[in-house]
MARLO-734620 format. One record per residue (C-alpha): residue number from 0; x, z, y. Coordinates in Angstrom, 1 decimal. Layout:
MARLO-734620
NUM,X,Z,Y
...
end
This chain:
MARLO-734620
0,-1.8,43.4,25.0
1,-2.6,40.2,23.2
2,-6.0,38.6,22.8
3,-7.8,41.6,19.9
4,-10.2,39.4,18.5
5,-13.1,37.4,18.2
6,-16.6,39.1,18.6
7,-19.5,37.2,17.6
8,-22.0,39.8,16.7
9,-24.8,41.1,19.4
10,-24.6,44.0,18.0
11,-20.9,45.1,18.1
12,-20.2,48.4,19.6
13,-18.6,47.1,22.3
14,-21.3,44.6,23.2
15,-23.9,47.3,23.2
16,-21.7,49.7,25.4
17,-21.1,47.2,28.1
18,-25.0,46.1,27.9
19,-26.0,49.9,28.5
20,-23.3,49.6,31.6
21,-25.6,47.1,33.0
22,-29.0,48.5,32.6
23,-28.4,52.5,33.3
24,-26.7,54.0,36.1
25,-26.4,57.0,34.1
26,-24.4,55.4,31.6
27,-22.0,54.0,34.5
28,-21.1,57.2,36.0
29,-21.2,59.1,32.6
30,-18.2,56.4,31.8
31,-16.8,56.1,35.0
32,-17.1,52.3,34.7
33,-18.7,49.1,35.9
34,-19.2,45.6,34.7
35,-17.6,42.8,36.8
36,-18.0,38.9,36.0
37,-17.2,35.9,36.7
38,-13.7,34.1,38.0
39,-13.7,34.9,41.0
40,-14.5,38.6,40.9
41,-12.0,39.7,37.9
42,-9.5,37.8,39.7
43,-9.9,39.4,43.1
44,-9.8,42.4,41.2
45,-6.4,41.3,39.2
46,-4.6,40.6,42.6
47,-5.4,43.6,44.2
48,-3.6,45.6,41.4
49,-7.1,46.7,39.3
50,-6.1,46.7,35.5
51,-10.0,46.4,33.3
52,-10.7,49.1,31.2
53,-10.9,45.8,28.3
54,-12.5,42.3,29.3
55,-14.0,39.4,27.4
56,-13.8,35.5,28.0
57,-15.3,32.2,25.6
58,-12.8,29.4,24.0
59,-14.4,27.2,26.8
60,-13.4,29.1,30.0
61,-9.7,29.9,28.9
62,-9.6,26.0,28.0
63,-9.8,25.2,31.7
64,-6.8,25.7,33.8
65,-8.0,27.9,35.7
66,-9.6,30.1,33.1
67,-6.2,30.2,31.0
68,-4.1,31.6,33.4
69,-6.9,34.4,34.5
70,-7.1,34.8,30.4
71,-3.2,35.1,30.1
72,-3.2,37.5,33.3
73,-5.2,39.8,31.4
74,-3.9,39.4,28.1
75,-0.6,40.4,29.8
76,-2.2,44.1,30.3
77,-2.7,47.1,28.5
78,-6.3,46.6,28.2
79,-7.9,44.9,24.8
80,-9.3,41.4,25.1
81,-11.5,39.8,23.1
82,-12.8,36.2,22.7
83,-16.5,36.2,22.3
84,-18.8,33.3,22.0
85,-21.3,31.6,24.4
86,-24.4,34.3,23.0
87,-22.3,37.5,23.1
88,-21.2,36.4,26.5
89,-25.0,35.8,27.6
90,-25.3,39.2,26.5
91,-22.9,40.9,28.4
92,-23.4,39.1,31.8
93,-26.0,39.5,33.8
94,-26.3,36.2,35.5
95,-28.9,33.6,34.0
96,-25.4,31.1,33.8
97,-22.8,32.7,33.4
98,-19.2,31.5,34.4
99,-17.2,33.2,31.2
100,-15.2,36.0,31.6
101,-16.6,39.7,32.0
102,-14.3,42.8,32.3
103,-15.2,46.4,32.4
104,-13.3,48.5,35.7
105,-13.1,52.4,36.1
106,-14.5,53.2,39.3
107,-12.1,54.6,42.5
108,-13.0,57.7,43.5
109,-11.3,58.1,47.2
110,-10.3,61.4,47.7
111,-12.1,63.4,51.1
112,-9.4,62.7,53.3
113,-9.2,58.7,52.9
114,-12.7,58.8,54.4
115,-12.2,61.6,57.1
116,-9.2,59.6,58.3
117,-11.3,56.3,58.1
118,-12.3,54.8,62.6
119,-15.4,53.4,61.1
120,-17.6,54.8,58.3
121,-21.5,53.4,57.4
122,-23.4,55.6,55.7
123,-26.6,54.1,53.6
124,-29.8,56.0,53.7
125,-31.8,55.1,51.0
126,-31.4,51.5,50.9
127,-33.3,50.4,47.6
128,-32.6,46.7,47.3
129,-29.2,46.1,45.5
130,-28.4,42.6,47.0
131,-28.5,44.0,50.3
132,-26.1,47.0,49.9
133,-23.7,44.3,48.0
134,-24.2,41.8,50.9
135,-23.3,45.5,53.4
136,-20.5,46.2,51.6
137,-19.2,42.8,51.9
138,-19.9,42.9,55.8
139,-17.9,46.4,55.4
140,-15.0,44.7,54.2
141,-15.0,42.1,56.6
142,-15.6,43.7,59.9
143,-12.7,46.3,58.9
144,-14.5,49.6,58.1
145,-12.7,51.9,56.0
146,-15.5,53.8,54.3
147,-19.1,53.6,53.0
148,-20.6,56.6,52.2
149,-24.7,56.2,49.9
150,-26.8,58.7,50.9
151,-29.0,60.2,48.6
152,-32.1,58.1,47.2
153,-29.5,54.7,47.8
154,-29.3,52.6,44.9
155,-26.5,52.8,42.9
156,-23.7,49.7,44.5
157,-22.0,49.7,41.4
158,-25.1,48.3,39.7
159,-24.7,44.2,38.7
160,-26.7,42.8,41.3
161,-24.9,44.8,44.1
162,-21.2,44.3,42.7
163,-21.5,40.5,42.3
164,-23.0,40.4,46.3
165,-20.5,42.9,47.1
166,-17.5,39.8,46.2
167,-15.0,42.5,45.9
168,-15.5,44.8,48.3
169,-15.7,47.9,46.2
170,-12.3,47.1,45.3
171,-11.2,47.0,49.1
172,-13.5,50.0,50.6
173,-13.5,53.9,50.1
174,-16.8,53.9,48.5
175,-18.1,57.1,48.2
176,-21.8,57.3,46.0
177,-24.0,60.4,45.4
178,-23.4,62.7,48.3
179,-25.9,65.1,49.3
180,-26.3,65.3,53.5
181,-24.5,68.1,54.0
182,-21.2,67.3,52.3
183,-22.1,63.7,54.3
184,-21.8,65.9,57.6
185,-18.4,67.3,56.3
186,-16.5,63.8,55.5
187,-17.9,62.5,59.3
188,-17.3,65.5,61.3
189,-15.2,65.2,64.8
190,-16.3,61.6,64.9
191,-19.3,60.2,66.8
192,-22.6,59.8,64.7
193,-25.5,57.1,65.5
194,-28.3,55.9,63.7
195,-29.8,52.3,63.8
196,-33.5,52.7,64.7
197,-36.1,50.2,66.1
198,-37.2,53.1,68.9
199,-33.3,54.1,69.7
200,-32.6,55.5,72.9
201,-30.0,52.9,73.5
202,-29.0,49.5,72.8
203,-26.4,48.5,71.2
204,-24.6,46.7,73.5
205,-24.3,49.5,75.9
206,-23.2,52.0,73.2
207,-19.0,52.8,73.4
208,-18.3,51.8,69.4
209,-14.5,52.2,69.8
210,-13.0,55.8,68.4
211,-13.7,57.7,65.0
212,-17.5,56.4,65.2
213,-19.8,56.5,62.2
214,-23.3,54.5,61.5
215,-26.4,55.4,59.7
216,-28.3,52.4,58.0
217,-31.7,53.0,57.1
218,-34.1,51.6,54.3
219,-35.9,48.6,56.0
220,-39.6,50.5,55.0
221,-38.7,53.9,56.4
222,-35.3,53.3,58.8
223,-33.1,56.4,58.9
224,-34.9,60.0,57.3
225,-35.1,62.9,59.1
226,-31.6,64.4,58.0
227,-29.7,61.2,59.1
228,-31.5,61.4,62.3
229,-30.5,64.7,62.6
230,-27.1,64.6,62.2
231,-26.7,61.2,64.8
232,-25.9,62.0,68.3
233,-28.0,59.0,69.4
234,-30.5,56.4,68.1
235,-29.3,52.7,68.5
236,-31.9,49.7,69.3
237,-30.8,46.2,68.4
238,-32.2,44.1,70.9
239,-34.9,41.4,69.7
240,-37.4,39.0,70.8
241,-40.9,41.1,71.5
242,-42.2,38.5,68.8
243,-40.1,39.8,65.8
244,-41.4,43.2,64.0
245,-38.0,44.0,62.4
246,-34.7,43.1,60.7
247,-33.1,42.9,57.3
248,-30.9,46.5,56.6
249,-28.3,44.2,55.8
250,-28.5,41.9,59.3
251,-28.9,45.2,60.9
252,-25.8,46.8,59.1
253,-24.1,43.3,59.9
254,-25.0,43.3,63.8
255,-23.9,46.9,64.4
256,-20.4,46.2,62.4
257,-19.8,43.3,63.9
258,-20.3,44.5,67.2
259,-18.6,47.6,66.6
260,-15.5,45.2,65.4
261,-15.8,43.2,68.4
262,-15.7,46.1,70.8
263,-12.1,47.4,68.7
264,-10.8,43.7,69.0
265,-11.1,43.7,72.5
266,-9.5,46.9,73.4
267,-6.3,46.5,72.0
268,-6.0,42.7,73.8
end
């Protein structure tokens, strides 16, 4: 579709529905959408086949090379595209600078069986802080996990905050939000369950992370609730100095999947 328009009013429609898609979750999943800016993101999102539901950029960013062509890529859609100027674009970002270009996605629902058929699934229990289930989803991604499944009272990933420390994960994961613990028992059944916990019975090196295996991360105030504990086979320790009280959920999350990928590595060399 070509370039629509130019917007230049704070209070256009669109503007205002992409600023409520920011600011409520309710409005995200009412919509089925979620705001995604900046280069690097909408174009991760491009090359991985994700068309915007529409998308905005300023005269400045499509002047740069690199801006023009991302511009042109999604001009070359279906979806509308407006120019919009440096205030609107303040607006509808969320960062303090930012770089552009924002685009609106639908969100992917995976369906049951992607993440029944996933090895490796982490499951989030009530993790509050957005930057830290980005930065876990991100690990996620990297350490080759097929599915992340947020447990009840888990902050919403698809917020800003999360998606922009997420760098495209969502696109990559089966990301499955809003789950109550007993369909959460369903999607991980036949697979080995353990839960990260300062008092675990074992330690994680000892602990066989190769097979269908899935992991419970816990809020860093609480650690794992009572139903996540209940539905792990086994408590896992990660071994620490006696001088340090406790870890980051997301250095937690990251030491368990990298470990877990290390152990998979190594058994099919």
């Amino acid at each position: 579709m070509p370039i629509t328009g130019v917007i230049t009013s704070l209070q256009n429609p669109r503007v205002r529905a992409v600023e409520r898609l920011k600011r409520k979750k309710r409005d995200r999943y009412r919509e089925q959408q979620y705001v995604v800016e900046g280069y690097r993101l909408v174009h991760h999102a491009l090359s991985r086949g994700y068309r915007p539901a529409f998308a905005f950029y300023t005269e400045a960013f499509a002047g740069s090379e690199q801006g023009g062509e991302l511009v042109r890529a999604l001009a070359a859609g279906d979806a509308p595209v407006w120019e919009v100027t440096p205030p609107v674009l303040e607006a509808l970002a969320d960062t303090v600078t930012p770089q552009g270009v924002v685009a609106v996605f639908p969100m992917r629902h995976p369906a049951p069986e992607q993440v029944r058929g996933a090895e490796l699934v982490l499951v989030l229990d009530a993790l509050r802080m957005p930057g830290n289930v980005g930065t876990i989803l991100r690990t996620a991604q990297a350490t080759g996990a097929g599915a992340v499944i947020c447990a009840p009272g888990t902050v919403d990933p698809y917020s800003p905050k999360a998606v922009r420390s997420g760098m495209g994960a969502h696109l990559d994961l089966s990301l499955v939000v809003d789950v109550s613990w007993e369909q959460i028992a369903t999607l991980v059944q036949g697979r080995r369950v353990f839960a990260a916990a300062a008092d675990g019975e074992a330690v994680l090196w000892d602990v066989d992370l190769t097979g269908p295996v899935a992991l419970i991360i816990g809020s860093e105030a609480h650690g794992v609730g009572a139903q996540g504990r209940a539905l792990a086979e086994e408590g896992i320790r990660i071994p620490m100095s006696a001088s340090a009280e406790s870890l980051n959920a997301a250095i937690a999350a990251s030491a368990l999947l990298f470990e877990a990928q290390r152990q998979r590595w190594r058994a099919v060399r």
